[in-house]
C-alpha positions in Angstrom: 34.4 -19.0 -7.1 33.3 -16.6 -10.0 29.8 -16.2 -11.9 28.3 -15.6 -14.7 24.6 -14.7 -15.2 23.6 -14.2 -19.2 20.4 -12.6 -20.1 18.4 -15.0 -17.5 14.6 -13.7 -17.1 11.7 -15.4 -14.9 8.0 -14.5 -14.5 5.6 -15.4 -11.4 1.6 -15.4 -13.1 1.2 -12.3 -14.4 4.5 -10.7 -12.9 7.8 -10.7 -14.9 10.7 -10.7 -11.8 13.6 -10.5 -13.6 14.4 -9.5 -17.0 17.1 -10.1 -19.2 19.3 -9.9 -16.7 23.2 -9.9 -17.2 26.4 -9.7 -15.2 29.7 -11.3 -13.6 31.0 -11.6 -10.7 34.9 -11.8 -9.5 36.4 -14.6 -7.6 37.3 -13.2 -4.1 35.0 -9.7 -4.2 32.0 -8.5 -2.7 29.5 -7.8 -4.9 26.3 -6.1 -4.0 22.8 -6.0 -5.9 20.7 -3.4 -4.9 17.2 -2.2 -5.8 13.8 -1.3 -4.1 11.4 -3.8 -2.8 10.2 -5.7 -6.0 13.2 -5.2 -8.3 13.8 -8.9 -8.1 17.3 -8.8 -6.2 15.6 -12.4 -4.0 14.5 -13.7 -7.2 17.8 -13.5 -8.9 19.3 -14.7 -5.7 17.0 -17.8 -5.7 18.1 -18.5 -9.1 21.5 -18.7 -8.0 21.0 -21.3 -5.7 18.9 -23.0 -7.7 15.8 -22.7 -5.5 14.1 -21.8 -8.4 15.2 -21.5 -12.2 15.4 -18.9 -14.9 12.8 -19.2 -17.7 15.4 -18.2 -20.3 19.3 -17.6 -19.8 22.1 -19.1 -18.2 23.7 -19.2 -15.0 26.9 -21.0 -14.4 30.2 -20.6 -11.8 33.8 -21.6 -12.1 35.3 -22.8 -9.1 39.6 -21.9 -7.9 40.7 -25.3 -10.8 39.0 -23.2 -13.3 36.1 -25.8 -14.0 32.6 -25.0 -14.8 30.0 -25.8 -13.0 26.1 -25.7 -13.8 24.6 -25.8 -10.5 25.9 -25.3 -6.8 25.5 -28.2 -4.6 24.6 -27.8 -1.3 28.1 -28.2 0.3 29.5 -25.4 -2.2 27.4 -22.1 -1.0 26.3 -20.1 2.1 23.3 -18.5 2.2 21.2 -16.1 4.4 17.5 -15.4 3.4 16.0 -12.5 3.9 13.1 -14.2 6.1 14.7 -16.1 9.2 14.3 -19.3 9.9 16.4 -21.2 12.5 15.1 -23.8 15.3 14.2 -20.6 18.4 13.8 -24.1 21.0 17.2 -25.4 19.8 20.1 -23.7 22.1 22.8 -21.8 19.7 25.4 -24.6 19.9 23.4 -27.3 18.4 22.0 -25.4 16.0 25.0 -24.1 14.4 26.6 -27.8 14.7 23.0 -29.1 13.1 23.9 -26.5 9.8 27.7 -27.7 9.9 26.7 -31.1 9.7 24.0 -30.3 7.1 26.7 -29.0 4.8 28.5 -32.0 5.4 30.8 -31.2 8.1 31.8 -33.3 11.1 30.6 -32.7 14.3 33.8 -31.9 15.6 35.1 -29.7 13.0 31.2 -27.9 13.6 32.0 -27.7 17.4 35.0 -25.8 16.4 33.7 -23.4 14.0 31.1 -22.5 16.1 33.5 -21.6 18.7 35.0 -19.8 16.4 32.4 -17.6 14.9 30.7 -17.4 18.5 33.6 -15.6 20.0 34.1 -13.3 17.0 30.9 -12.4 18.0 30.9 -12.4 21.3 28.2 -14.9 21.8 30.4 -17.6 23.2 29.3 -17.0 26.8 25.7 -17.7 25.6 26.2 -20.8 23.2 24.1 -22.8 25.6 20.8 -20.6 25.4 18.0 -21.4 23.3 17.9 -18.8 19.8 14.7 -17.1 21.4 16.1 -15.3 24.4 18.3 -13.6 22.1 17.5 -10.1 20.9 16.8 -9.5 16.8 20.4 -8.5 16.1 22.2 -11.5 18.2 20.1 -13.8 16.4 21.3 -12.3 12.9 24.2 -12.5 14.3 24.0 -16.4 14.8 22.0 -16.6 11.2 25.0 -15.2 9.6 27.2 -17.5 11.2 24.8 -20.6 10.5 25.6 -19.4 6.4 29.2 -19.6 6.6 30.3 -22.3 9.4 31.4 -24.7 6.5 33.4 -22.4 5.0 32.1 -22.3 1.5 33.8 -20.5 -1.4 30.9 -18.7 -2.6 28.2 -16.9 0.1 24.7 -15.1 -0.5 23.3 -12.9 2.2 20.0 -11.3 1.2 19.6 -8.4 3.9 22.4 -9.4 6.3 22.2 -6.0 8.5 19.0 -6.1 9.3 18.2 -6.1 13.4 21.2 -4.5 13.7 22.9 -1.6 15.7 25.4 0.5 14.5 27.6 -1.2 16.2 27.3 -4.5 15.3 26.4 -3.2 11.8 30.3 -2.4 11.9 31.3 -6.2 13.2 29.8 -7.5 10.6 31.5 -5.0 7.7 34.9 -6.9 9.2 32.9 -10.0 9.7 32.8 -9.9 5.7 35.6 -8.1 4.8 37.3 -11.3 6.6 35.7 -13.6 4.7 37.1 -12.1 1.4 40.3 -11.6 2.5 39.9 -15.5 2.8 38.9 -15.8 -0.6 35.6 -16.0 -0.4 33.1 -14.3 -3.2 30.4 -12.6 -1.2 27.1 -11.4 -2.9 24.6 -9.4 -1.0 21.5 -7.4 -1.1 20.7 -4.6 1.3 19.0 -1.2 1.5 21.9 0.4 3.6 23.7 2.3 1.3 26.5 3.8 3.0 27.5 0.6 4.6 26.9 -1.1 1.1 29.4 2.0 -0.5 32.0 0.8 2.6 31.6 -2.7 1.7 31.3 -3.9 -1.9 33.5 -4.1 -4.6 31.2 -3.5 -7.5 27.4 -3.2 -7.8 24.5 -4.2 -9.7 21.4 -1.6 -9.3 18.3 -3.1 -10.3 14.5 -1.9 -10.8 11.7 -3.8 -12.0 13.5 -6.7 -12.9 15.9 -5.3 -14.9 19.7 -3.7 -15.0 19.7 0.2 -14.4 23.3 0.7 -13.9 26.4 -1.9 -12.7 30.1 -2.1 -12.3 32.3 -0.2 -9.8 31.6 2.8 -7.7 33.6 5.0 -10.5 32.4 3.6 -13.2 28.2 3.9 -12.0 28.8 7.6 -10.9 29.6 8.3 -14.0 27.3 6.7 -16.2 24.4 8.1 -13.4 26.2 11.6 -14.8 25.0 13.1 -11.3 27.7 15.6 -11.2 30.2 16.7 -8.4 28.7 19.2 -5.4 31.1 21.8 -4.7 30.7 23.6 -1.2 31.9 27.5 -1.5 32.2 29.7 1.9 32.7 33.2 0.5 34.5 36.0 2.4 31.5 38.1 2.0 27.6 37.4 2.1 26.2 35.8 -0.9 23.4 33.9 -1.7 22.6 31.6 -4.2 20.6 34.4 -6.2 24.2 36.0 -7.1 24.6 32.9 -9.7 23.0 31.6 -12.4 22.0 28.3 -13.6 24.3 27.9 -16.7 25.7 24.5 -18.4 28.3 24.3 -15.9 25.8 24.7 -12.8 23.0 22.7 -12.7 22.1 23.1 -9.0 22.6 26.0 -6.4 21.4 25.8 -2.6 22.6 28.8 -0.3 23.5 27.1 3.1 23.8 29.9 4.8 24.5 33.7 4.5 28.5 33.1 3.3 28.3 29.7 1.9 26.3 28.3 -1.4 26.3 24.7 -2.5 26.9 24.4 -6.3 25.8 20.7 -8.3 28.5 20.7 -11.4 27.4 19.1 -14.4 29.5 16.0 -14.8 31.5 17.7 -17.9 32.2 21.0 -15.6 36.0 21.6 -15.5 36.5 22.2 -11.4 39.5 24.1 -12.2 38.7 26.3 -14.6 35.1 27.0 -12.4 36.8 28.1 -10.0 39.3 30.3 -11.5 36.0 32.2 -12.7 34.6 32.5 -9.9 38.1 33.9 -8.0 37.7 36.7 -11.0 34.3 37.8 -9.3 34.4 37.0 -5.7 36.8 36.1 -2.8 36.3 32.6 -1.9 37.6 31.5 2.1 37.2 27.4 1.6 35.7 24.8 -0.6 34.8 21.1 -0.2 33.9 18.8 -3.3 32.1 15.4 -2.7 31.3 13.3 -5.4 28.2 11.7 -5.5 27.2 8.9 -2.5 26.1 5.2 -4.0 22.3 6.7 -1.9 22.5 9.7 -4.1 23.1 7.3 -7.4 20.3 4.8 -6.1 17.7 7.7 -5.3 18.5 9.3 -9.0 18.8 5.0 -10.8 15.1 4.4 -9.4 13.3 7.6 -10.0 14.6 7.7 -13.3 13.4 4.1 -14.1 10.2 4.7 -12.5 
C-alpha cells in the first residue's frame, strides 16, 4: 500500500496543526514522522485514517493492483494511538479476538492470530488474564498486537515504544521489521531516535506543522549540513587551543589531554584534513561518525524554532 499526501493543511480554532504538508510513502517501507510535541505528527496521522480531514489538500493510497483509493476503510489499516484504550476487565484473548472480529475477521482465524502474536510475545501463558494485571509495557505489547491481528497492508503506530524496556523495545524493532518483510507499509511516530535511526526507511521531520527536512537518512544529513565529527588521539598532549576555527573546522572539544574532537564542515575534504594535520603533528588513531538522526532532530527544531 503506498501514499501520497499533497500540500494538505488543517487548523483547530485559532491553532493551524498542519501546514502545507507534502510527502510519499513506499509500498513495503517503514516510514517515520518525527517532531516535538505539537508539530502535528497525530494530526497528520488522524488525517490518514480519516478520523478527521484536511482543510485543503489531498490524501490518497494505491493498494498492491495499483488502484487508487480515496479513503481507507476500516478493514484496510492498523492503527495504534498514542492514548490507550482497550477493555482492562476484558481478559487478553477476548479482546484481541473482539478487534479481529471488528476488522472483519472470523473468530477462528482471530483465535489464531492471537496465538500467534501472543507467543511472539511471550504472553501466551497469560492470554486468559484480564489487560489490568499486566504491567505498562505488556499491555503495549497486547495494543500493538490488537493494530495488526487482521493483517492489514498498511499500519500507523503513533508512539509504539512507549512503556517499554530495552528489551522489549528490541522485540518490537523485529516485531516490525517482520511486518515489512511481509509487505506491510509501516508509518510511525516516536521520540526515540536511535531506535527510530535502526528502524525506518525514510523520515519526515516536522515542526509546527510544517516539513523541516524528509527523505532518507543520507539524504536529511546532508541537507541538515551538520558536518562529520572526527575523533583525533595524538601521540603527544594537545588540546584543542593548538587549532583554530577555520572553514574546515567549525567545532573543537579537547576530550582529554591526547585526544580533541574536531566538527568538519560538511564541504571539509577528510583526506586532505588529515594529510595537514600529519604535516604538523603525529596522530595515534582517529574515529569519524557522521551525524546521529538525534543530532539532525536537535539541530531541525532549534533551527525552526
Amino acid at each position: 500500500m503506498q501514499l501520497s499526501v499533497k500540500q494538505i493543511s488543517k487548523q483547530y480554532a485559532e491553532v493551524l496543526a498542519v501546514d502545507d504538508l507534502s510527502f510519499e510513502v513506499k509500498s513495503g517501507e517503514i516510514f517515520a514522522l518525527l517532531g516535538p510535541n505539537g508539530a502535528g505528527k497525530s494530526s497528520t496521522i488522524r488525517m490518514l485514517i480519516s478520523l478527521t480531514y484536511p482543510d485543503t489538500g489531498v490524501i490518497s493510497f494505491t493498494n498492491i493492483e495499483g488502484q487508487k483509493i480515496a479513503k481507507l476503510v476500516s478493514g484496510d489499516f492498523g492503527y495504534l494511538p498514542e492514548e490507550r484504550g482497550l477493555y482492562q476487565e476484558s481478559n487478553i484473548q477476548d479482546t484481541l479476538v473482539y478487534m479481529g472480529q471488528l476488522k472483519g475477521m472470523t473468530k477462528a482465524d482471530a483465535l489464531e492470530q492471537a496465538d500467534v502474536w501472543l507467543t511472539s510475545f511471550e504472553l501466551a501463558e497469560r492470554k486468559r488474564d484480564q489487560l489490568k494485571t499486566l504491567s505498562k509495557g505488556n499491555q503495549q505489547k497486547v495494543q500493538l498486537i490488537s493494530a495488526i491481528i487482521h493483517r492489514p497492508k498498511i499500519v500507523f503506530l503513533d508512539e509504539p515504544f512507549s512503556g517499554l524496556d530495552p528489551v522489549n523495545q528490541e522485540k518490537v524493532i523485529s516485531f516490525l521489521q517482520l511486518l515489512r518483510k511481509q509487505g506491510t507499509t509501516i508509518i510511525l511516530s516516536a521520540h526515540q531516535m536511535s531506535l527510530v535511526e535502526k528502524l525506518a526507511d525514510r523520515f519526515l521531520l516536522m515542526n509546527k506543522g510544517k516539513a523541516t527536512l524528509y527523505g532518507s537518512i543520507k539524504d536529511i544529513r546532508q541537507a541538515a549540513q551538520l558536518g562529520t565529527h572526527l575523533t583525533v588521539t595524538f601521540s603527544d598532549p594537545v588540546s584543542s587551543e593548538s587549532f583554530s576555527l577555520t572553514e574546515q573546522i567549525m567545532l573543537l572539544i579537547s576530550i582529554d589531554s591526547h585526544t580533541v574532537q574536531f566538527t568538519l564542515a560538511p564541504s571539509c575534504h577528510v583526506p586532505q584534513f588529515l594529510q595537514s594535520m600529519l604535516a604538523e603533528h603525529q596522530i595515534e588513531s582517529l574515529q569519524t561518525e557522521q551525524p546521529s538522526l538525534h543530532d539532525i532532530y536537535i539541530n531541525s527544531v532549534k533551527g525552526a524554532a
